[in-house]
FIKE-420024 format. One record per residue (C-alpha): residue number from 1; residue in one letter; x, y, z. Coordinates in steps of 0.001 Angstrom, whole numbers, plus 500000, padded with zeros to 6 digits. Layout:
REC,NUM,a,X,Y,Z
...
END
This chain:
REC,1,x,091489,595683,211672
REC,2,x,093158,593681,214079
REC,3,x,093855,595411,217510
REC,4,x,096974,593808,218907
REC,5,x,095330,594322,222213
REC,6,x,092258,594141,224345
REC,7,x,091315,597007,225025
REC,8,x,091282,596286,228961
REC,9,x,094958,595686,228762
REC,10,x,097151,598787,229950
REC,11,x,099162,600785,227282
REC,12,x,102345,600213,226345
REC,13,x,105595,601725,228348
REC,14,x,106798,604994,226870
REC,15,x,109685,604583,225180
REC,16,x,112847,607014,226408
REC,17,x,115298,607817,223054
REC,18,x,118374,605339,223719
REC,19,x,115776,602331,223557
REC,20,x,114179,604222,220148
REC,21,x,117873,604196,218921
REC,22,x,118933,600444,219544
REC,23,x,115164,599694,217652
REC,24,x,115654,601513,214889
REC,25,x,119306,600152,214525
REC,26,x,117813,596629,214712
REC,27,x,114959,597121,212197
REC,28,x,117053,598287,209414
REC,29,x,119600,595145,210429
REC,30,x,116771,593028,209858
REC,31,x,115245,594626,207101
REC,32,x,111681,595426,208648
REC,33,x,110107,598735,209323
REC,34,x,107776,599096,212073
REC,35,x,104856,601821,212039
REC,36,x,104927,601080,216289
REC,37,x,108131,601061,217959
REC,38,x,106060,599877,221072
REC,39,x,104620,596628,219267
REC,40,x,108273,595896,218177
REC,41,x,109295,596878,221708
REC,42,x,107045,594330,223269
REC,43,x,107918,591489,221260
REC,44,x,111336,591741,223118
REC,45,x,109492,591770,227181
REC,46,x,110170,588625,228606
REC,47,x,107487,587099,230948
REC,48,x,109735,587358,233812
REC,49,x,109715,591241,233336
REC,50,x,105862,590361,234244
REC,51,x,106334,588319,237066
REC,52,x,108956,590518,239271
REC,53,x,106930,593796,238695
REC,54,x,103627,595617,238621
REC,55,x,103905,595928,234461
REC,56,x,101692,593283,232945
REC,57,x,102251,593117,229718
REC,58,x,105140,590340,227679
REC,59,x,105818,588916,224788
REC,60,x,103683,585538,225231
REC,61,x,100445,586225,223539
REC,62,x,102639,587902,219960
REC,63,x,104545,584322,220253
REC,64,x,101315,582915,219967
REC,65,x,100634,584609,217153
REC,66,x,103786,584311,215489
REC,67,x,104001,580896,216024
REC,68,x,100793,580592,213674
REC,69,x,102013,583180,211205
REC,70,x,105500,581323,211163
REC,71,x,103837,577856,210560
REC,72,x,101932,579292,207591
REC,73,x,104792,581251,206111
REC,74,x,106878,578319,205757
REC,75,x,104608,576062,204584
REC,76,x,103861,578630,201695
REC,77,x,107656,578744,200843
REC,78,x,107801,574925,201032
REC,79,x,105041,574202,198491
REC,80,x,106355,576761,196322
REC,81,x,109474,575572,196567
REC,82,x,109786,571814,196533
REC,83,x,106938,571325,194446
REC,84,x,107345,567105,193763
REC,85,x,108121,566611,197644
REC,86,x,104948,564573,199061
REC,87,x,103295,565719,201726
REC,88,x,105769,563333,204465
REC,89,x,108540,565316,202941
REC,90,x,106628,568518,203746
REC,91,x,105679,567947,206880
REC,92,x,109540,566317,208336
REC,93,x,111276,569670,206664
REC,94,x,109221,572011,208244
REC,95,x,109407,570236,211611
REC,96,x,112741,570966,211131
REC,97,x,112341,574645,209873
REC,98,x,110969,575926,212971
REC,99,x,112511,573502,215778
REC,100,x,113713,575663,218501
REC,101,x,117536,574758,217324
REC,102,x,116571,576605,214082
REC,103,x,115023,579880,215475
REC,104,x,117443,580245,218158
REC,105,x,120327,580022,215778
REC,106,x,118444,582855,213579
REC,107,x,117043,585364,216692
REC,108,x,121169,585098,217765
REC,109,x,122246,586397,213917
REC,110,x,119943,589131,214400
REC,111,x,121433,589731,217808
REC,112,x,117727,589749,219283
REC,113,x,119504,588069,222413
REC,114,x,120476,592007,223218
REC,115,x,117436,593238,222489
REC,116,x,115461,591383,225206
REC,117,x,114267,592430,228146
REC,118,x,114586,590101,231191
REC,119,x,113228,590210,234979
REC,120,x,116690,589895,237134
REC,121,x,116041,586411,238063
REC,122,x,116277,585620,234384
REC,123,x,118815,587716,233805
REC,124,x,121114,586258,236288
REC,125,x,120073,582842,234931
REC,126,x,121454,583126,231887
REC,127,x,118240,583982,230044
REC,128,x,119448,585762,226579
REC,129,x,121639,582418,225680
REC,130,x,118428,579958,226473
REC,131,x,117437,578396,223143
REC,132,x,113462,578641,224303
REC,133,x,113924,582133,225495
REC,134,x,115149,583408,221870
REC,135,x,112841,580883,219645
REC,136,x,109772,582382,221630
REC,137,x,111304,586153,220934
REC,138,x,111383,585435,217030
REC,139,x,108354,583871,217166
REC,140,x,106708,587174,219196
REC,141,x,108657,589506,216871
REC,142,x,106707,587579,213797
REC,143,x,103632,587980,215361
REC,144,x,104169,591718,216259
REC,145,x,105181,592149,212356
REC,146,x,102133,590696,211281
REC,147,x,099918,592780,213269
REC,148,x,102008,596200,212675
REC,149,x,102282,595636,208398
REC,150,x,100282,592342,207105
REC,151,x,101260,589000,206181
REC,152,x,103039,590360,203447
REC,153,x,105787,591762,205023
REC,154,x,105913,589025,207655
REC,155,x,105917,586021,205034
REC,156,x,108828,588573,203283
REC,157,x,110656,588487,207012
REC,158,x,110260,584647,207453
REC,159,x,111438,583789,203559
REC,160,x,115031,585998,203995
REC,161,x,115370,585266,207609
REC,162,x,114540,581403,207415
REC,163,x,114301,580442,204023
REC,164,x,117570,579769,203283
REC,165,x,116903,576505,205938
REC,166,x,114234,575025,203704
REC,167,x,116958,574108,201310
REC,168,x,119948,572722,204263
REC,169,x,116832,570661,205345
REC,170,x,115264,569342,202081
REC,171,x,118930,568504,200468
REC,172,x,120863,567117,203170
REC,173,x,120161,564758,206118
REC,174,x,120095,568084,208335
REC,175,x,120283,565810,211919
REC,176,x,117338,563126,210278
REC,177,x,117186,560537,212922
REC,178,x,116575,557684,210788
REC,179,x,116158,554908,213123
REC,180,x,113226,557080,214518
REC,181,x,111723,557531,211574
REC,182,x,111776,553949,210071
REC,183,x,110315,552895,213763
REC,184,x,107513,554808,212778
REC,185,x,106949,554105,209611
REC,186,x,107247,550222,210268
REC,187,x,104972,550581,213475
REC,188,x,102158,553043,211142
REC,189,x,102433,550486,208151
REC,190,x,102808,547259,209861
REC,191,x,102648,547944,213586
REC,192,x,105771,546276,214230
REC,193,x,109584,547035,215211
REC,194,x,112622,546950,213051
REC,195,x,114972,544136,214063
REC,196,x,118707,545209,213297
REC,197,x,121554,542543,213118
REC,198,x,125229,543004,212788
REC,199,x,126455,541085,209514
REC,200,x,130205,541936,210310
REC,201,x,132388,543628,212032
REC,202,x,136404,543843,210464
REC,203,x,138876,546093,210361
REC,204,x,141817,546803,213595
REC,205,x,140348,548041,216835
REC,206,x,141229,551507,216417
REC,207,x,139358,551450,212659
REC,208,x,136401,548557,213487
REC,209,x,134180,548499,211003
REC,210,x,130336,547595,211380
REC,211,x,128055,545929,208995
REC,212,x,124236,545666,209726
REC,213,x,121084,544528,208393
REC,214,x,117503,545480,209491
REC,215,x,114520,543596,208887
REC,216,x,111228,545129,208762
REC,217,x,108273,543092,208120
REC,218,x,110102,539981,207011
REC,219,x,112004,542589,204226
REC,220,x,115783,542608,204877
REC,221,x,117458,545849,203935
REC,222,x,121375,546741,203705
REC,223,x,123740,546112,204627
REC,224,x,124743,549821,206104
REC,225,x,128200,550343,206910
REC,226,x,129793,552583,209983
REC,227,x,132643,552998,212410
REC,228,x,130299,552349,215222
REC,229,x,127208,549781,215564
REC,230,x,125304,553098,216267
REC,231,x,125806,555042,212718
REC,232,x,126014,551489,211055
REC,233,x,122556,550994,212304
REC,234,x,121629,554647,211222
REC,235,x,122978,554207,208063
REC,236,x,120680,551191,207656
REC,237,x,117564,552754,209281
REC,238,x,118202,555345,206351
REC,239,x,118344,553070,203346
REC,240,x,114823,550623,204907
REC,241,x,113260,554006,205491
REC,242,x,113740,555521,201838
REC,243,x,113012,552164,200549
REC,244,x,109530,552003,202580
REC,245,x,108735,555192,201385
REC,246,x,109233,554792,197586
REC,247,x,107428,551786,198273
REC,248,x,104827,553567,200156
REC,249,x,104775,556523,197705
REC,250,x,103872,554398,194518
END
């Protein structure tokens, strides 16, 4: 049995009714059911709480946690679910998964921004709208639900609450930087650069159009079309790159 806790570590804070209310109202929005309400409670206890008074205990060591549960969950769902995608694939989509853009978005659908609880300085700061702040609480409130019912019902949580991104980032570009990723792939295969060049450029000034190559180890690939030089050059990064990779695949 895993304690969530040394044992050296003070209890948690008793919690008065009106805080038991707004937890149980948030458990069955998020479809989870919590045998503590003080495990779920801390998983909301920002450091800063911590810092600006004699009460010791936050929310960092259940991110920890989570953050481990989170990365196993997902790639679970991913293998399962995209069973032909190589392990590149796997690794870029889940990168995505659980960026902090991702997990922000989610902890604000399950209104865990009201939830927290921040130190004043925080508070005044702006705290419950900083992306880290609410990545790091979903994160912590995985962890807690791993330690309070199994992996079970924390894979369960991750798969409803997160899920549903595997598929927005496996099917679409879902904000793929492409000329980043064929600079590393050209620099890990051939430890060289990409060298782009603009082919043509028509159209009035108001619709210009942009035409560009890139080269890539003496392979020319394109051209890729765009209203600017910069998603012409995108668009080209994107057609090496998948090239490369087939190529690299087989």
């Amino acid at each position: 049995m895993i304690s969530p806790l040394p044992a050296a570590e003070p209890i948690f804070p008793a919690l008065d009714s009106g805080r038991k209310k707004i937890l149980a109202a948030f458990q069955k929005t998020a479809g989870i059911r919590f045998k503590s309400l003080e495990l779920l409670n801390l998983s909301f206890i920002h450091r800063s709480v911590s810092n600006e008074s004699n009460f010791k205990l936050n929310n960092e060591r259940l991110e920890f946690l989570g953050d481990a549960v989170l990365g196993a969950a997902v790639a679970d769902l991913l293998y399962v679910q995209l069973p032909r995608s190589p392990e590149g694939d796997l690794a870029r989509i889940i990168s995505v998964v659980v960026s902090e853009d991702i997990l922000s978005a989610v902890a604000r659908v399950l209104q865990i921004d009201n939830l927290l609880l921040l130190g004043r300085g925080e508070e005044l700061s702006g705290g419950r709208t900083k992306k880290a702040i609410l990545a790091d609480a979903l994160e912590a409130l995985i962890g807690a639900l791993f330690l309070d019912s199994g992996f079970k019902s924390a894979h369960a949580f991750v798969g409803r609450c997160i899920g549903p991104e595997i598929g927005k980032a496996a099917f679409k570009d879902y904000h793929r930087d492409y000329k980043s990723l064929l600079q590393e792939l050209s620099q890990r295969l051939y430890r060289a650069y990409p060298e782009y060049r603009m082919v043509k450029r028509s159209g009035p000034e108001h619709e210009r159009l942009f035409s560009m190559e890139v080269t890539v180890n003496g392979r020319t690939f394109g051209p890729g079309m765009g209203r600017s030089k910069k998603s012409a050059e995108q668009e080209d990064a994107k057609i090496a790159w998948e090239g490369l990779s087939e190529g690299e695949g087989g």
